[in-house]
N, C-alpha and C positions, 0 to 999 in steps of 0.2 A: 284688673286681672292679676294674680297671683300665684302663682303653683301652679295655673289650669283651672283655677279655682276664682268663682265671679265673686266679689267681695261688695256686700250694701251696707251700711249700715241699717241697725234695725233701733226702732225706737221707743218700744217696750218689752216686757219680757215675755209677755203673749205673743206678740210678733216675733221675738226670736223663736219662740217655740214652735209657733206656725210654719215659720220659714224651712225650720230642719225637721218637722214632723214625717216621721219614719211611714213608710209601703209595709205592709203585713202579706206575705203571700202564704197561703193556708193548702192543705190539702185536703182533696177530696175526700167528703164525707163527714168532713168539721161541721159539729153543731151548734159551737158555741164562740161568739166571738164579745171581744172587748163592751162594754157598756158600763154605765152610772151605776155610783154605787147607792143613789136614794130613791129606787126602785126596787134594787138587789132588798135591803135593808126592811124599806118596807112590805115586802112582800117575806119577808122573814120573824121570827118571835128569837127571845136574848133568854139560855138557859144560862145554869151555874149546876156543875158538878162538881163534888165532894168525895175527896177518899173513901169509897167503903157503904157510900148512901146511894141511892136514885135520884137522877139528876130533878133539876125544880125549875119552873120556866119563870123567870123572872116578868116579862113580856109578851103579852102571846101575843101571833099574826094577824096585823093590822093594828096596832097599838103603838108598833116601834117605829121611831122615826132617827133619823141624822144625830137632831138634836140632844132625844131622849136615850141613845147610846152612850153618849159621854157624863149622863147623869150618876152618882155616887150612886155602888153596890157593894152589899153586904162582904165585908173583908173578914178572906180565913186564909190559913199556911193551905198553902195543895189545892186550894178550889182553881177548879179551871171555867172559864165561862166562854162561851160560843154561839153564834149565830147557827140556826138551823132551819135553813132555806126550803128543803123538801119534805114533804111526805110521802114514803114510798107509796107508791100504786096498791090499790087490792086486787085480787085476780081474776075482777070483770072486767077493770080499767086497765090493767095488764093486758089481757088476752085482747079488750080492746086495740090498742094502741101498736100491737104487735101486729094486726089483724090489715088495719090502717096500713102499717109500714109498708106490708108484704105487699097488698094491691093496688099502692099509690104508686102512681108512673113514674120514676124518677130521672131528673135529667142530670146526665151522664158527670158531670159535677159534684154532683150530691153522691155518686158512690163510689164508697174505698173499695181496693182488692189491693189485700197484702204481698202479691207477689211470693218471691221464695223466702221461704218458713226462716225464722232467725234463729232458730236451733240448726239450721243446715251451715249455720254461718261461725259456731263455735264448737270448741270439742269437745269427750265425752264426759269430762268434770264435770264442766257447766252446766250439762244439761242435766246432770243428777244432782248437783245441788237446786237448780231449776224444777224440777221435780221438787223434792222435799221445799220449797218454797212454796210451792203450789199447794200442797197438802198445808202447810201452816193459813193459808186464810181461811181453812176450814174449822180452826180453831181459835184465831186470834181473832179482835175487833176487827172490823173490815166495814164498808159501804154496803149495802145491801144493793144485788144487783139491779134490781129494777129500779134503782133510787136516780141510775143514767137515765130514764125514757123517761121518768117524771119530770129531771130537770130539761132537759129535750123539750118538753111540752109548755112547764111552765116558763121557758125562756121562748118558744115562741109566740105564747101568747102577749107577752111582754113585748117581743118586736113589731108583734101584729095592730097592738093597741098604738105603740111609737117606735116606727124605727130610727135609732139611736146608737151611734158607734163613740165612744168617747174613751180618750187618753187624760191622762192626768199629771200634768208638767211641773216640774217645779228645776229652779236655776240657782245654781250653788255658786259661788265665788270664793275660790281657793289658792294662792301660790299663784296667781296671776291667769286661771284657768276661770274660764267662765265654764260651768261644769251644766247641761242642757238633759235632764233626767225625765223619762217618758215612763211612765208606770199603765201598766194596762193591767184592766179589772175584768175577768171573767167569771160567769156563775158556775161553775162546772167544770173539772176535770176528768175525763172519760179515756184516758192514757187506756187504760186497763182493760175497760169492756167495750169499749170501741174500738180500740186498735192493738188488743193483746200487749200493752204493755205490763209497767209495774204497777200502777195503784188507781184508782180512783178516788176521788175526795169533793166534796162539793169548796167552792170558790179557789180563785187561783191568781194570784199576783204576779207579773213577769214585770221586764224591767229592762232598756238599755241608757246608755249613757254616751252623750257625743258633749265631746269635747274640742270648745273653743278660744281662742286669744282675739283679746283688740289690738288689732296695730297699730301703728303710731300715726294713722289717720284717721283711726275712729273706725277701722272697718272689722267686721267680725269674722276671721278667718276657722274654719271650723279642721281641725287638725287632726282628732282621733275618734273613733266610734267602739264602743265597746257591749256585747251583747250577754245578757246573763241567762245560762243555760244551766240549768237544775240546781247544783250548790257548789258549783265551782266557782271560783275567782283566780285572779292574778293576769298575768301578763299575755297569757293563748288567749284571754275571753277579747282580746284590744286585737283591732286594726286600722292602719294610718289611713287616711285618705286617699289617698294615692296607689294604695294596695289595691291590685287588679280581681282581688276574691272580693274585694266589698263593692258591690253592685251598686248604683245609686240611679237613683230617675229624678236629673236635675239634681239639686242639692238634696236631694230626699232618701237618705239609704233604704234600702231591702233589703226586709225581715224572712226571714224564711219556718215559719212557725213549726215546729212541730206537731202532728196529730193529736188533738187531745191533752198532751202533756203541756204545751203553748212554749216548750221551752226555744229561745232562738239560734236561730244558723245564719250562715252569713252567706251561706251556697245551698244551692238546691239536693236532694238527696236524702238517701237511708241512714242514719248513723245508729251504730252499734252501742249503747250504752250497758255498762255494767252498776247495780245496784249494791253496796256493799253494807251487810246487815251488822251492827255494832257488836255481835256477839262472836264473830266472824273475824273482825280485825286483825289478832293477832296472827293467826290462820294466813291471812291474806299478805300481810308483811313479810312471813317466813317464807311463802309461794314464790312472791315476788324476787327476793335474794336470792335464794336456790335458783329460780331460771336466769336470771341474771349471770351466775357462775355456772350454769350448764351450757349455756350460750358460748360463753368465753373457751371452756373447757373444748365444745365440740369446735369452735375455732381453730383453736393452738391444736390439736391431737388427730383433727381428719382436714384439718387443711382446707374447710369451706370459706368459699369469698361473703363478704360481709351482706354483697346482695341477695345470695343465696339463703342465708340466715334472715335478714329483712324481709325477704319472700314468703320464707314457710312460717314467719311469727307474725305475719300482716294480721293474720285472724285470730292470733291465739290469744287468748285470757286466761288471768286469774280462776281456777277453779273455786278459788270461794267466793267469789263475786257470781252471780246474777244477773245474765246478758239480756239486754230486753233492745228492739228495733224502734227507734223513733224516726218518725215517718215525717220529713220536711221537703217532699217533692214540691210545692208551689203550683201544684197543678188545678188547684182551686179558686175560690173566690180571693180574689186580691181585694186589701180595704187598705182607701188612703191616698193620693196622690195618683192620676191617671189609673184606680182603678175603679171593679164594678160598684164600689162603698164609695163614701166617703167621710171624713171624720166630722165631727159636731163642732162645734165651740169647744176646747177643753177647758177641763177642769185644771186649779193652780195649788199645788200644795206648796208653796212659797209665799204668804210665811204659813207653814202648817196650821194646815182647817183644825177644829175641835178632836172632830172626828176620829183623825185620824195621832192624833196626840193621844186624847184622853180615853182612847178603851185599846186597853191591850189583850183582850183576847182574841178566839179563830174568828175567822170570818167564815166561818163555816161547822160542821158537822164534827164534834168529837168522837170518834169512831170507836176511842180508846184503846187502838194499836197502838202496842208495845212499840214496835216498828216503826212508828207514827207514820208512817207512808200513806194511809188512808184518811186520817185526820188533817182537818183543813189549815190552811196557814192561819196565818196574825196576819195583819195589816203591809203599810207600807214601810211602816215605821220601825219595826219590831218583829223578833224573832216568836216561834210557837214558849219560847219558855219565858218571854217579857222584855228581855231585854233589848237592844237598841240593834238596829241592822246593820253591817261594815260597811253598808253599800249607802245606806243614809246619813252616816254621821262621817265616812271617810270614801268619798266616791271616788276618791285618785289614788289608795292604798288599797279600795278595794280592787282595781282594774291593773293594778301593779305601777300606774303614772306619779305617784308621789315620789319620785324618783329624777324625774323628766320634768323640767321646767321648758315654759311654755318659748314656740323657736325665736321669738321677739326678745327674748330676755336671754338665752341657752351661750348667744355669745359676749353679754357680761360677766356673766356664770364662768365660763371658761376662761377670759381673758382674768379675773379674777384669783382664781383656782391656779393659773399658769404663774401669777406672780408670788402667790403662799407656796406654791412649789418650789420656788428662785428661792425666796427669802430661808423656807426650810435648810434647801442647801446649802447655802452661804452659812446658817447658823450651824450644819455639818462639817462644817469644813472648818470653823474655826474649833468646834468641840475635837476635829481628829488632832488639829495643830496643836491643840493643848493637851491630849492625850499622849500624841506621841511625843510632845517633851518631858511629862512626866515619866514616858517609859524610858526616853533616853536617860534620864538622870536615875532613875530607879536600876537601867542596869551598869552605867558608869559607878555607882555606888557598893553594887554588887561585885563589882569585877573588882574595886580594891579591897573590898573586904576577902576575897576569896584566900582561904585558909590560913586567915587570922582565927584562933580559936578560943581568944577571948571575945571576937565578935561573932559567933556562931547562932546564937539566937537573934541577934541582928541579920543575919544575914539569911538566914529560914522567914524571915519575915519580908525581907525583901523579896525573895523570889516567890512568897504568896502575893505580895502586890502586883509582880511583876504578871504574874499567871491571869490576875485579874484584869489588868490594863490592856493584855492582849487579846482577851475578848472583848471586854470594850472597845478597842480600836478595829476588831473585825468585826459587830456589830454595826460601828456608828459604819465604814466602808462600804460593807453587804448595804445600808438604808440610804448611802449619797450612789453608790449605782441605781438602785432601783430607784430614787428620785429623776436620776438623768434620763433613767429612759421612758419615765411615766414626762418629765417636763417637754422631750422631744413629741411626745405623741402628743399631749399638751397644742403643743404650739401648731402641730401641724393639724389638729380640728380646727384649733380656732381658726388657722388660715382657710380652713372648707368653710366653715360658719360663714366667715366674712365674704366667702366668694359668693354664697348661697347654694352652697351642695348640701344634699342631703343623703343622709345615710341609707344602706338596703330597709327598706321596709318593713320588712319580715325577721330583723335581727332578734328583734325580743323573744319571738318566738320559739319556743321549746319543744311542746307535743302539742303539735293544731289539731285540733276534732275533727278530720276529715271524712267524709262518707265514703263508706262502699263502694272500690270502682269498680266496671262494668264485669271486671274477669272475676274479681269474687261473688258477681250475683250469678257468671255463670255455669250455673248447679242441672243438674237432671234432676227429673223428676224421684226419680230413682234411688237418690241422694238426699231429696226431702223428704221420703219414707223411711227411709231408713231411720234419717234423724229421729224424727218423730215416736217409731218402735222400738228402736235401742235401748233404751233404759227398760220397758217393759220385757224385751226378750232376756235383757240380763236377766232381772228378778223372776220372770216364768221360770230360766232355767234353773239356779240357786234353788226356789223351791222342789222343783221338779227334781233336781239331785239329792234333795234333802229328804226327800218322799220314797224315792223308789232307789237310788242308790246310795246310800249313806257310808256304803265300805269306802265308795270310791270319791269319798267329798274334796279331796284334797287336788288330787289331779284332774276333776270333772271339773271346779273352779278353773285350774290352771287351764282346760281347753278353752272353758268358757271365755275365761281373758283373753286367749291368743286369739279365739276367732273373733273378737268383739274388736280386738286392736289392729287387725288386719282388713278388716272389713271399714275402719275409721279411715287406715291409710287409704284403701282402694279409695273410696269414694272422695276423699280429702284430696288423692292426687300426690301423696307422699308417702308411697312403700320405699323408696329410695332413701329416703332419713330416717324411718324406720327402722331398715334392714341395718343402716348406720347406727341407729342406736343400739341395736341390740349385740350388733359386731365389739360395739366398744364397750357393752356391758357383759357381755361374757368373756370378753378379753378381762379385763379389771377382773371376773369373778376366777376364771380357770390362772390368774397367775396368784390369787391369793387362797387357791388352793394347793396350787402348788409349796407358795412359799411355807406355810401349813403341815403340809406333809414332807419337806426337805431344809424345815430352816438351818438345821442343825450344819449339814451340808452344805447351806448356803451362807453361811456365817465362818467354815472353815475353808471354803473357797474364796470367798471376799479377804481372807484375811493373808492367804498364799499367796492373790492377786497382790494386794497390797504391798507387804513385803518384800518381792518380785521387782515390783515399781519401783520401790523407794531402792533399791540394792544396786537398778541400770541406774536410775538418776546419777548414784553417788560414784561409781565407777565410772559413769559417762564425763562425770566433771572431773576425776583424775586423770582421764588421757587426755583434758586439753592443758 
C-alpha cells in the first residue's frame, strides 16, 4: 500500500490496461456508445473529394475493410478523403422511424429532458450571436438532420447482431512515465440534434490518459489522470489521484461523458461550453481585455469586494463566443467496471495497427463546413488537416506533465537542481569578487587622475568603465539574491520529497471546467421565456420602428435597449450592478461634458491652483 493506493505489479501491457480501464457514465438518452472500429468501417464505403469537383467513391459499402483502408490512393494537393458511414433516411423511413420512437415505451433511462434552457444561463450577446449561428447552418455544409436517426438505427442493429463495447489502448513510455492512453470509438455524434448542442458529425474519437511510475519494487503506482474534453489541453485537463473531484471505483477512474458530444468530465453535471468561430477571434480577444479592465476599473471606483465581482461574472461570457450546454449528468447507462456494460477484450494500438497509421483522412462524413464543426474527425493518430495529434506523439506536453517528473525520481531531480543552484552561486560570488576589484581599481585610478588635464580623455574613459562595472556588479547581486532564495526553497522541497509529503493537489490548476451549481440552474420559468423571445422581440421591434415610426428611430432604439437591458437585469438578478454601471457611466459622460464646455476655465483654475501651491510651499519653507 502506498499513498492509499494498492500497488500489483502487472505483467503485460494488456493487463496494465485492464487493470486501470476507465467507468464511462453517460446520460440519459445516449445513443451511441464506444465500439470496434471493423464494423464501423465495414459497414462504411472510402470517398475522395476534390477542390471545385463532386466527390467519387473510391470503395463502396461492403467492399471496405481494415485492411483495404490503408491501401495506396490516388494523390492530389486539397483532396480530402472520408469514410461515409450513413445514408440519410428517405421520408417513408423517416416518418417510419419517428413513428416507432413516438409509440415505443421507453424506460425512464433512455430519455433526456434538458431542464433549464442554456440561453437562460448566458447574456444577451451570446444569445444574438447564437442566433446568427443558428441561421449560418442554413447556409453552410452541415449533417443533414435525419442522418442522427439513421445512425441510431444503423448502430443498433449493429449491437443487436453483437453487443460489443471496445476501448483501444495503447502505453507510451516517456521521462520515466508509463503514459496508459484509452481511445474510444463511437459511430456518431448527435451533440447537436439530440441535445441542442453545437454540431453533429458522424464518428467521434475521445481520449484520456493515466498516468503511471514503476517503483523501485516493480509496482505500478498510477499518479495522474487526465481527460480530454473538446480541444483543450494543458494543465486543468489533469487530476492527481488523490484529488477528491476524481471519482474512482477501485482503481478504475470515472468518466462522466457528455451527451452526445462524448467529450469527458471528471464530475457529474451541466457544463457551459462556448464555441469560438475562427473568424470571430479577434473579436473575442478585444472582449476579453476590455472586461478584464472593466472588472478592475468597477473595483478600484465603486469599491466592490472581489466576491461580489466573482458572483455576478460566474455566468458571463464572451459575447462572441457561442454558449452551448453539455449534458454529463451520469444518470445513465454506466459501461465498464461494476456497471450495466461491460468492456470486451481491447483493442492495442501499441505498436500502431495499419489502420490507424496509414489512412489519414475523417473517419467519417465531410460535411464541408467552413466551420468544420460538422465534418467528421481523422483518426487517433491525426489531426482533420494530416498532421500528427499532440496528444499522440507528446501525451505529457499535451496534459501540461512534461514538466513534472515522475515522484520516484522528483527527489534526484531536486536534490540535483539544489546543487547547480550552490555551485551557481559560488561561481556569483567569485564573478562579484572580481568585479568589485576591478571597480575598486577603476576608481582608485580615477580619483588620481581627477583634474589632471593632460589625462582628461583617460579619465572620461574611466568613469565609462566605471558606469559599466556597476551594473555589472548590480546584475551579477540582484541574480546571487534571488539564487539564495530559489536555493532555500530548493532545499526545503527537497526536505518534504524526502519525508514523503506531497504538495496541494490542485496547485496546477488554473481555470477548472466546473459545472453549473445548483443557484445558477435556479431560474423561473419566466426567465427561460424570456431568454428564449429576447432576441426576437428586439428584432420585431427595430423593424416595427423602422415601418411605422421612422421619425423617431433614434430614441425608439434607445427605449428599446433600455427596456431590453433592464428586463436582462430583472430576471438575471442584477439591477444593482446595473444601476452601478450606468451611475459610473454617466458620471464619466456628464464630467466630460463638462470639461467640454469649461475647459478653458478649467485650465485657468488648475493653473491659480497650482501657483497658489507652490507660493505656501516656498513661504512655508521660509518660516522654518
Amino acid at each position: 500500500m502506498k499513498n492509499g493506493v494498492e500497488c500489483v505489479s502487472a505483467k503485460t501491457d494488456r493487463d496494465l490496461l485492464r487493470r486501470f480501464e476507465p467507468v464511462i457514465r453517460y446520460t440519459r438518452g445516449e445513443q451511441f456508445f464506444p465500439m470496434g472500429v471493423e464494423r464501423y468501417v465495414e459497414a462504411s464505403s472510402l470517398w475522395m473529394q476534390q477542390p471545385g469537383q463532386e466527390p467519387v467513391c473510391l470503395v463502396p459499402e461492403g467492399f471496405l475493410s481494415l485492411a483495404r483502408l490503408c491501401e495506396p490512393v490516388p494523390k492530389s494537393f486539397g483532396a480530402i478523403y472520408y469514410l461515409k458511414f450513413i445514408e440519410p433516411l428517405n421520408i417513408r423511413d423517416l416518418a417510419s422511424y419517428v413513428l416507432q420512437e413516438g409509440f415505443r415505451k421507453k424506460d425512464p433511462v433512455d430519455v433526456f429532458r434538458a431542464g433549464r434552457g442554456r440561453l437562460a444561463r448566458v447574456g444577451y450577446g451570446s444569445r444574438f450571436i447564437d442566433a446568427l449561428f443558428s441561421l449560418t447552418l442554413l447556409a453552410r455544409g452541415r449533417v443533414p438532420g435525419d442522418t442522427a436517426a439513421s445512425a441510431a438505427l444503423t448502430f443498433q442493429r449493429l449491437m443487436e447482431a453483437e453487443e460489443n463495447y471496445r476501448y483501444y489502448g495503447r502505453i507510451i513510455r516517456q521521462n520515466g512515465w508509463i503514459v496508459l492512453q484509452y481511445w474510444f470509438f463511437y459511430p456518431f455524434n448527435n451533440w447537436r440534434s439530440g441535445f441542442y448542442g453545437a454540431n453533429d458529425h458522424e464518428a467521434d474519437w475521445e481520449m484520456i490518459c493515466i498516468y503511471v511510475y514503476e517503483s523501485a519494487e516493480g509496482e505500478y503506482v498510477p499518479e495522474w489522470v487526465a481527460y480530454a474534453s473538446h480541444d483543450f489541453f494543458g494543465d486543468d485537463l489533469r487530476r492527481r489521484w488523490d484529488d477528491l473531484e476524481l471519482e474512482k471505483f477501485g482503481e478504475h477512474p470515472v468518466i462522466y461523458a457528455g451527451a452526445g458530444s462524448h467529450a469527458s468530465y471528471f464530475r457529474a453535471g451541466e457544463y457551459l461550453a462556448e464555441i469560438e468561430l475562427p473568424f470571430l477571434s479577434p473579436l473575442v480577444r478585444l472582449v476579453d481585455r476590455w472586461g478584464q479592465f472593466w472588472k478592475r476599473l468597477r473595483h478600484q471606483v465603486l469599491g466592490e469586494r472581489d466576491g461580489q465581482v466573482a458572483q455576478e461574472n460566474r455566468y458571463s461570457f464572451n459575447l462572441f463566443r457561442i454558449p452551448f450546454v453539455d449534458y454529463a449528468r451520469g444518470d445513465g447507462i454506466t459501461l465498464g467496471p461494476g456497471g450495466e456494460k461491460e468492456w470486451s477484450d481491447p483493442g492495442l494500438l501499441s505498436p500502431p495497427p495499419d489502420w490507424a497509421i496509414g489512412y489519414r483522412g475523417l473517419w467519417g462524413l465531410y460535411a464541408r463546413d467552413p466551420v468544420a464543426g460538422e465534418n467528421a474527425p481523422a483518426g487517433p493518430v491525426y489531426y482533420r488537416n494530416g498532421n500528427v495529434r499532440r496528444s499522440w506523439y507528446d501525451p505529457l506536453g499535451w496534459s501540461g506533465l512534461d514538466k513534472v517528473p515522475p515522484p520516484n525520481q522528483a527527489l534526484n531531480y531536486a536534490r540535483e537542481r539544489t546543487r547547480a543552484i550552490k555551485d551557481r552561486r559560488q561561481e556569483l560570488a567569485l564573478q562579484i569578487q572580481a568585479a568589485n576589484k576591478e571597480l575598486f581599481d577603476q576608481g582608485i585610478e580615477a580619483a588620481a587622475m581627477q583634474g589632471l588635464p593632460h589625462l582628461s580623455l583617460a579619465y572620461t574613459s574611466h568613469q565609462e568603465r566605471i558606469a559599466a562595472l556597476k551594473e555589472q556588479v548590480k546584475n551579477l547581486r540582484a541574480e546571487y539574491a534571488s539564487a539564495g532564495a530559489l536555493l532555500e526553497a530548493m532545499e526545503d522541497y527537497s526536505d518534504q520529497l524526502a519525508r514523503g509529503e506531497r504538495g496541494p493537489a490542485r496547485a496546477h490548476i488554473r481555470r477548472a471546467h466546473n459545472p453549473a451549481s445548483d443557484v445558477g440552474l435556479r431560474m423561473s420559468r419566466i426567465a427561460e421565456a424570456w431568454s428564449a423571445i429576447s432576441i426576437g422581440i428586439f428584432l420585431l421591434s427595430f423593424v416595427g420602428i423602422v415601418l411605422f415610426a421612422r421619425q423617431y428611430l433614434f430614441w425608439g432604439l434607445v427605449a428599446v435597449v433600455a427596456f431590453v437591458s433592464f428586463a436582462e437585469a430583472f430576471f438575471r438578478r442584477s439591477l444593482p450592478q446595473l444601476i452601478s454601471i450606468l451611475s459610473l457611466a454617466l458620471a464619466v459622460f456628464a464630467s466630460l461634458i463638462l470639461v467640454y464646455e469649461f475647459y478653458l476655465a478649467i485650465i485657468v483654475a488648475a493653473v491659480l491652483l497650482a501657483g497658489a501651491y507652490i507660493m505656501w510651499e516656498n513661504l512655508k519653507e521660509l518660516r522654518t
